[in-house]
C-alpha positions in Angstrom: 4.5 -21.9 39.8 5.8 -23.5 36.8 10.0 -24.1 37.0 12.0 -25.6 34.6 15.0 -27.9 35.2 18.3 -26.3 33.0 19.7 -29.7 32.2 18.1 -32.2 30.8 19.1 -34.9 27.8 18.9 -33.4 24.1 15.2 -32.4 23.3 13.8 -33.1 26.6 11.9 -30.5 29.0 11.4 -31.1 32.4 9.1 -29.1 34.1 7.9 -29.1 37.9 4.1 -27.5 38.0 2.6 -26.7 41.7 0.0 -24.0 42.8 -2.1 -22.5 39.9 -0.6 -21.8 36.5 0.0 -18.3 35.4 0.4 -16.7 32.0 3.6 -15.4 33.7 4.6 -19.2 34.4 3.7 -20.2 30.8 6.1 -17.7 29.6 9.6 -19.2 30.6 8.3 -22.9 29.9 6.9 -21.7 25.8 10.9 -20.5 25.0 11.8 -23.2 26.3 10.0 -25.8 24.8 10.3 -23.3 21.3 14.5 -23.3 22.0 14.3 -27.3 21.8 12.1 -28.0 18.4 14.2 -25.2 16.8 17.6 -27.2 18.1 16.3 -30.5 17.5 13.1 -30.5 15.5 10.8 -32.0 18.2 10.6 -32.2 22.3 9.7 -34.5 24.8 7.9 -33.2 28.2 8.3 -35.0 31.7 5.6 -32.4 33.8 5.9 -33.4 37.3 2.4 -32.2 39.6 3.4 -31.5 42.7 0.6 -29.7 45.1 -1.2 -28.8 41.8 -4.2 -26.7 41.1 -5.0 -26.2 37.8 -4.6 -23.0 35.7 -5.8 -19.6 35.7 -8.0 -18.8 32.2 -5.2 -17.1 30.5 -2.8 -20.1 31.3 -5.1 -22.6 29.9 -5.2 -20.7 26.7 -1.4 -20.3 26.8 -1.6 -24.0 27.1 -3.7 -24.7 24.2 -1.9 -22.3 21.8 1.4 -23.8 22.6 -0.2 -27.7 21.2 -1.7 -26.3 18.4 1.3 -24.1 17.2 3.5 -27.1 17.2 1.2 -29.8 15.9 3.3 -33.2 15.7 6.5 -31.7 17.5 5.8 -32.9 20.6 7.1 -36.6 20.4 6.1 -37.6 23.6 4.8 -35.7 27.4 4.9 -38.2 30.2 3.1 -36.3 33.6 3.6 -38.0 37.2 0.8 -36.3 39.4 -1.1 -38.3 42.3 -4.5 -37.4 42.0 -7.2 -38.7 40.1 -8.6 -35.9 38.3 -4.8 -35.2 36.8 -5.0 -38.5 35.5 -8.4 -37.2 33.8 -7.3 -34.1 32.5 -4.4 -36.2 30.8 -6.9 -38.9 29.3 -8.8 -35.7 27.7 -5.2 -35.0 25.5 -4.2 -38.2 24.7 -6.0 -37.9 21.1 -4.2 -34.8 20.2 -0.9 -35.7 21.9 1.4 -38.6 22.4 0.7 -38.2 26.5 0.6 -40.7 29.2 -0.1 -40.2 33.0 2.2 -41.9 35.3 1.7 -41.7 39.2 4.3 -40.1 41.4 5.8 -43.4 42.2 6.6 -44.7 38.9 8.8 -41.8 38.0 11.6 -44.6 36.6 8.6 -45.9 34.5 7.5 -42.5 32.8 11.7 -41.8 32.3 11.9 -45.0 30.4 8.4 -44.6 28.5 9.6 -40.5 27.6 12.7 -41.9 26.0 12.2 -44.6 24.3 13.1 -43.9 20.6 11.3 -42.4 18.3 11.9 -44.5 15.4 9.0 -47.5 16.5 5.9 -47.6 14.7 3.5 -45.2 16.9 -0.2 -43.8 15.6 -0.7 -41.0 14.5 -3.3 -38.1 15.1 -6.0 -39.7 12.8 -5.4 -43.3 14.5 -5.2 -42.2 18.2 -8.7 -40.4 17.7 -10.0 -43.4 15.6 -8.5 -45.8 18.1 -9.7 -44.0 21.3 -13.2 -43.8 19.3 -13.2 -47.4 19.0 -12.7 -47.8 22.8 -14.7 -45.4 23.2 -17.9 -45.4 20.9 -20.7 -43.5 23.3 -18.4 -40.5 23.2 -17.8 -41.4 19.3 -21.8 -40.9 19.2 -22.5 -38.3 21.0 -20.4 -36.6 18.8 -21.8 -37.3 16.0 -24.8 -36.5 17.1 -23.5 -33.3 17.7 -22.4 -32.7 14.5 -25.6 -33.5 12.8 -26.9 -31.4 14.9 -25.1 -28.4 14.2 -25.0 -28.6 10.7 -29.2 -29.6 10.4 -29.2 -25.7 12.7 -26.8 -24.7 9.6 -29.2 -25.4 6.9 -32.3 -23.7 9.0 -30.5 -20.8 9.5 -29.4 -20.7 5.9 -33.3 -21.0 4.7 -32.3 -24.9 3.8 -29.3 -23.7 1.2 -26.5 -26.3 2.1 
């Protein structure tokens, strides 16, 4: 179940996630978070996990489409969960989105990171990947290996026309 708080500061969403996601729960949470970047140009998310599972295939996809539809529009998403696999699933985003994974107790912590203003100097798309590839430069490789990879298959299957 996915529910929504109705009152929350300018182009904030607040969400409160438990169970397994639905394509039904995704629903109510997308006009939502469309209502705000027509109003104000751009949201901010504060998902709290509570007793969560996951998604259901169609409510994965939901959630993909909803980042790529809006790309840059989402100024910040701050989720408080408690386990350690949320924390994963949130480290997997971070170089497409502005996200950061707060535990349940630090809830004051994620309210002050979600709001801080806009206007300070923070990286964009190109230097969060860049950045997290520089922390990160096994995964950097294997990725370009993967890469080469697919596009040597490319050329075979083209007859070696590139």
């Amino acid at each position: 179940m996915l529910t929504i708080d109705p009152h929350t500061p300018d182009n904030v969403v607040v969400g409160h996630a438990s169970g397994k996601l639905t394509h039904e729960d995704y629903q109510g949470f997308r006009g939502r978070i469309e209502q705000m970047i027509r109003q104000h140009g751009s949201v901010r998310v504060l998902l709290d996990l509570q007793d969560f599972h996951g998604w259901d295939l169609q409510a994965a996809w939901d959630d993909l489409k909803l980042g790529l539809r809006f790309p840059g529009k989402f100024e910040r998403c701050a989720i408080l969960g408690d386990k350690k696999w949320e924390e994963w699933m949130i480290r997997l985003a971070k170089p497409f989105f502005r996200v950061k994974f707060f535990d349940r107790s630090e809830r004051e912590s994620a309210w002050r990171w979600l709001m801080q203003p806009a206007t300070q100097h923070e990286p964009g798309l190109a230097e969060d990947i860049f950045g997290h590839l520089r922390r990160h430069p096994i995964i950097g490789l294997l990725i370009l290996a993967g890469l080469v990879g697919f596009i040597a298959r490319q050329i075979r299957s083209s007859g070696g026309k590139a």
